[in-house]
C-alpha positions in Angstrom: -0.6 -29.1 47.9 -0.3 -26.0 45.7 -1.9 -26.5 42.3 -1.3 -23.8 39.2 -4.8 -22.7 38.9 -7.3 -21.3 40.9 -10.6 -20.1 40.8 -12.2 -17.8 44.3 -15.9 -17.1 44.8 -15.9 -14.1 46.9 -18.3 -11.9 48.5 -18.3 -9.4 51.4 -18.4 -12.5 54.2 -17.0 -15.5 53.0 -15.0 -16.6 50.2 -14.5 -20.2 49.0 -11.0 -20.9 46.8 -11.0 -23.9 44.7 -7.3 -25.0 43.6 -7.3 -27.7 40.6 -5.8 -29.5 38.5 -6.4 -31.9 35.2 -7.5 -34.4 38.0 -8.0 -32.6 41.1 -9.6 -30.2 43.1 -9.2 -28.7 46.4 -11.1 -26.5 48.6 -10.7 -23.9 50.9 -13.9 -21.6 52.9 -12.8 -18.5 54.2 -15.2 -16.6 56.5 -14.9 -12.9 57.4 -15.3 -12.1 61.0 -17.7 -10.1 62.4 -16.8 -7.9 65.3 -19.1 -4.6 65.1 -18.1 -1.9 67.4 -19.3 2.3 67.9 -16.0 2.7 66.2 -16.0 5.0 62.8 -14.4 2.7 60.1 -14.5 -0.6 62.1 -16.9 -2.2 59.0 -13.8 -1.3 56.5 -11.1 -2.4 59.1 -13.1 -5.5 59.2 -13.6 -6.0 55.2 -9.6 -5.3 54.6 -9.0 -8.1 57.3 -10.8 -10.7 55.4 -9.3 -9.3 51.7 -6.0 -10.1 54.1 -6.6 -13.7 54.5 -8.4 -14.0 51.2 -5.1 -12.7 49.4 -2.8 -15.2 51.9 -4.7 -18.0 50.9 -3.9 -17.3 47.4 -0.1 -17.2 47.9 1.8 -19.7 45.2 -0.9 -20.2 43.2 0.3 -19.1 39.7 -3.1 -17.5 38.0 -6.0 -17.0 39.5 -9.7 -16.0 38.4 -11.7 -14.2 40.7 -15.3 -14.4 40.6 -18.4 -12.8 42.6 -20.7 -10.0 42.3 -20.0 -6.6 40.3 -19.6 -5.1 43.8 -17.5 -8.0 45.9 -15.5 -8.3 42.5 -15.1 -4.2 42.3 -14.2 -4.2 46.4 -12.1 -6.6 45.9 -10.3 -5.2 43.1 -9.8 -2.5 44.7 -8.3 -3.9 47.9 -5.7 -6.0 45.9 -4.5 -3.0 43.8 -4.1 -0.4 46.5 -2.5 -3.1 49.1 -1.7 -6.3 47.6 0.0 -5.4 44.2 2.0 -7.9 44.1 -0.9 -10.3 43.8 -2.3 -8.6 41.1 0.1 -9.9 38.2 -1.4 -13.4 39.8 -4.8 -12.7 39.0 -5.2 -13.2 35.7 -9.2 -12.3 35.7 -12.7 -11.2 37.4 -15.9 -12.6 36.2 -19.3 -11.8 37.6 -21.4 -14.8 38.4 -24.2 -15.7 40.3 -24.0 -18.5 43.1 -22.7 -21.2 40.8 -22.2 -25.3 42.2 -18.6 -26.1 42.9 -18.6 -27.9 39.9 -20.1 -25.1 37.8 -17.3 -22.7 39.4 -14.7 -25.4 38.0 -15.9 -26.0 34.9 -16.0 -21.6 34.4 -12.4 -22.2 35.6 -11.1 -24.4 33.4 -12.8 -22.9 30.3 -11.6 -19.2 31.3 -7.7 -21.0 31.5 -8.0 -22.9 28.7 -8.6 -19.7 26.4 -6.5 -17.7 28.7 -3.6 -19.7 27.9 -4.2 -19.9 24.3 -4.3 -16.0 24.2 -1.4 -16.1 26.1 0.5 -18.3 23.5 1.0 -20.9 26.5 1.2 -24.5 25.3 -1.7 -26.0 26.6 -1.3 -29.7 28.1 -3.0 -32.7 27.1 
């Protein structure tokens, strides 16, 4: 079930995606895998697989706001605007945070939307 928000904790190793609604939430853990070789670059090979699947989960979902640490959210950034640009219209925001609860994450979420939408001049539902 794709859902019209979302809301990703992300850091360098794992990533947890949250997809909600008025009455719903669903979640999704993401791991980066670790597979360290002599190889020069391997660690950023490594890093721009996980952004991969990070950025695949996040397909369909209408806006999303990304949330993390200054330097997972600035890695990050960076990642989607140099490979993923497509995704970036979809993003909608970054916010640093620091380990919040799931529900914590959602209410954040919800709250960002809600005045994102009303900036936006979107009709907000009821």
């Amino acid at each position: 079930m794709t859902m019209f928000h979302a809301v990703v904790l992300i850091d360098h190793h794992q990533a947890q995606v949250l997809q909600f609604d008025a009455e719903h939430v669903q979640a999704e853990k993401i791991k980066a895998r670790t597979h360290h070789t002599k190889q020069h670059g391997s660690a950023v090979r490594t890093e721009h697989e996980f952004y991969a699947v990070v950025c695949d989960a996040l397909t369909g979902i209408a806006e999303v706001l990304v949330t993390g640490s200054h330097t997972a959210l600035a890695d990050f950034r960076h990642y989607v605007d140099k490979h993923r640009p497509a995704l970036s219209p979809q993003v909608v925001g970054y916010e640093a945070v620091d380990h919040p609860s799931d529900r914590q994450l959602v209410a954040l979420a919800r709250q960002y939307f809600l005045k994102h939408d009303r900036m936006a001049g979107t009709p907000v539902p009821t």
